[in-house]
C-alpha positions in Angstrom: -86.4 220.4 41.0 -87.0 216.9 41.5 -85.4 214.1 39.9 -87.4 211.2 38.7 -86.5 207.8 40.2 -84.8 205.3 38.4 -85.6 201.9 40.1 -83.9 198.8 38.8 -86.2 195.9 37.0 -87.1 194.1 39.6 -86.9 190.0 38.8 -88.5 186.7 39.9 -87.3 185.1 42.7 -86.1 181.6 41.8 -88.6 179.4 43.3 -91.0 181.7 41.0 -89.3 181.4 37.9 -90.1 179.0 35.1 -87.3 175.5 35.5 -85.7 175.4 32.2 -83.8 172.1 30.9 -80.9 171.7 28.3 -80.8 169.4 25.9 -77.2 168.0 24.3 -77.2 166.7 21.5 -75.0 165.6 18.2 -76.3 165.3 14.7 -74.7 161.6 12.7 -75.0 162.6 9.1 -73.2 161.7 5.9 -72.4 165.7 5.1 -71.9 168.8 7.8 -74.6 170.2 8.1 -74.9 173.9 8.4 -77.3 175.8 11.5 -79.9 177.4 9.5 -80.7 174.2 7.7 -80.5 172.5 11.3 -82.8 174.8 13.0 -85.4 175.1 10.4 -85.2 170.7 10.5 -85.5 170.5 14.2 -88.6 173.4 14.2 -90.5 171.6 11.5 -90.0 168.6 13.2 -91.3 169.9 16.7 -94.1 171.4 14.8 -95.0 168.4 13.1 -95.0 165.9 16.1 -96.6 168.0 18.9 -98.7 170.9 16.9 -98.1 174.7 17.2 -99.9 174.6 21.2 -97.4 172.2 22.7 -94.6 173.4 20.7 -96.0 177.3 22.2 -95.5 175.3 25.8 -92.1 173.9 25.3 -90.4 177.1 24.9 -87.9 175.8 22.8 -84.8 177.3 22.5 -82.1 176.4 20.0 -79.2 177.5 20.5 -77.1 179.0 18.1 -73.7 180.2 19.8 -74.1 176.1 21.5 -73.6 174.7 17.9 -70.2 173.8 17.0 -69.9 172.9 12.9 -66.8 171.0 13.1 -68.4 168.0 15.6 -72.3 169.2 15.1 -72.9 169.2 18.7 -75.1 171.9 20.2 -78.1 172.4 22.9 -81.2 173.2 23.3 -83.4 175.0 26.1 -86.8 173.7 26.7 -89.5 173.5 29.8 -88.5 171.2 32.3 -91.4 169.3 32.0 -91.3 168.7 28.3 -87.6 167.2 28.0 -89.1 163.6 26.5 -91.1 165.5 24.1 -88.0 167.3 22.7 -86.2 164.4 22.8 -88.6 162.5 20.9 -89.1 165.4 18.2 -84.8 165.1 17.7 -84.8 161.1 16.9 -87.6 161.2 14.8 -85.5 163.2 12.4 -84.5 161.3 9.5 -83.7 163.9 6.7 -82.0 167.2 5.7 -83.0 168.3 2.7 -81.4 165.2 0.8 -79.0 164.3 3.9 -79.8 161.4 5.7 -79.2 162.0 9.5 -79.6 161.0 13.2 -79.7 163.1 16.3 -78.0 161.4 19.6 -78.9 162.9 22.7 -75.9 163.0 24.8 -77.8 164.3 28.0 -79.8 166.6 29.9 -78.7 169.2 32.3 -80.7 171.9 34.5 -77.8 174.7 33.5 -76.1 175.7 30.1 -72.6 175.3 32.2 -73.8 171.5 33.1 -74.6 170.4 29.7 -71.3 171.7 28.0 -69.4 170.7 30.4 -70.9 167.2 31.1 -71.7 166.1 27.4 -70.0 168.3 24.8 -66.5 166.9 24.4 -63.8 169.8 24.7 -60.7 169.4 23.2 -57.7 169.9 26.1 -54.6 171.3 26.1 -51.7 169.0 27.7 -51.2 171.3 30.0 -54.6 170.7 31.5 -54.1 166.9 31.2 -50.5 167.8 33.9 -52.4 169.7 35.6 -55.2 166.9 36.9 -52.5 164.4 37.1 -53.9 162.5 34.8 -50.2 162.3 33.1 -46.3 163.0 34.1 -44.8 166.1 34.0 -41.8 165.3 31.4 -40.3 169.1 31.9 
């Protein structure tokens, strides 16, 4: 008896795929904010400046395991070609329910690694601060 093949998914070169972008940002506000009120902000936001079509053409992505509560930073994955329109959706933002608020951009990256590693501050260890030589060993 003859076994039926299993073939593996085959997948898009990269020079085929679609060129994503990532989007860091941080939300100013006088309260923390939590995600869910975030997200639905930023989609009816997006919808209201560029219409259901473009926002269909952004492929907006926001990212939820991106979004830290403590300093409300987070990214977002859109088309490469529509990075100024997301940006421009985020600072129009003024409100959060009763929340006044403004979203910084802190920059734009062509990989997820890029923009947390670029534009989210991380919080080091001394050890870590030794290790680059950026301070004495005391030990």
């Amino acid at each position: 008896m003859d076994k039926p093949k299993t073939s593996r998914p085959k997948f898009l070169p990269a020079t085929l795929r679609e060129k994503n972008r990532y989007v860091a940002y941080q939300v100013i506000s006088e309260k923390k904010l939590l995600f869910s009120d975030l997200n639905s902000a930023l989609w009816n936001s997006i919808l209201n400046f560029l219409g259901e079509l473009d926002s269909a053409k952004m492929r907006v992505w926001i990212m939820k395991d991106t979004y830290d509560d403590a300093k409300q930073t987070g990214t977002i994955k859109c088309a490469h070609d529509y990075v100024e329109h997301v940006r421009s959706a985020l600072i129009l933002m003024q409100r959060i329910g009763d929340v006044r608020v403004a979203i910084k951009i802190l920059g734009v990256s062509g990989t997820m690694k890029g923009a947390r590693t670029k534009f989210i501050p991380q919080e080091r260890t001394i050890a870590e601060f030794v290790k680059e030589g950026k301070m004495e060993n005391s030990e």
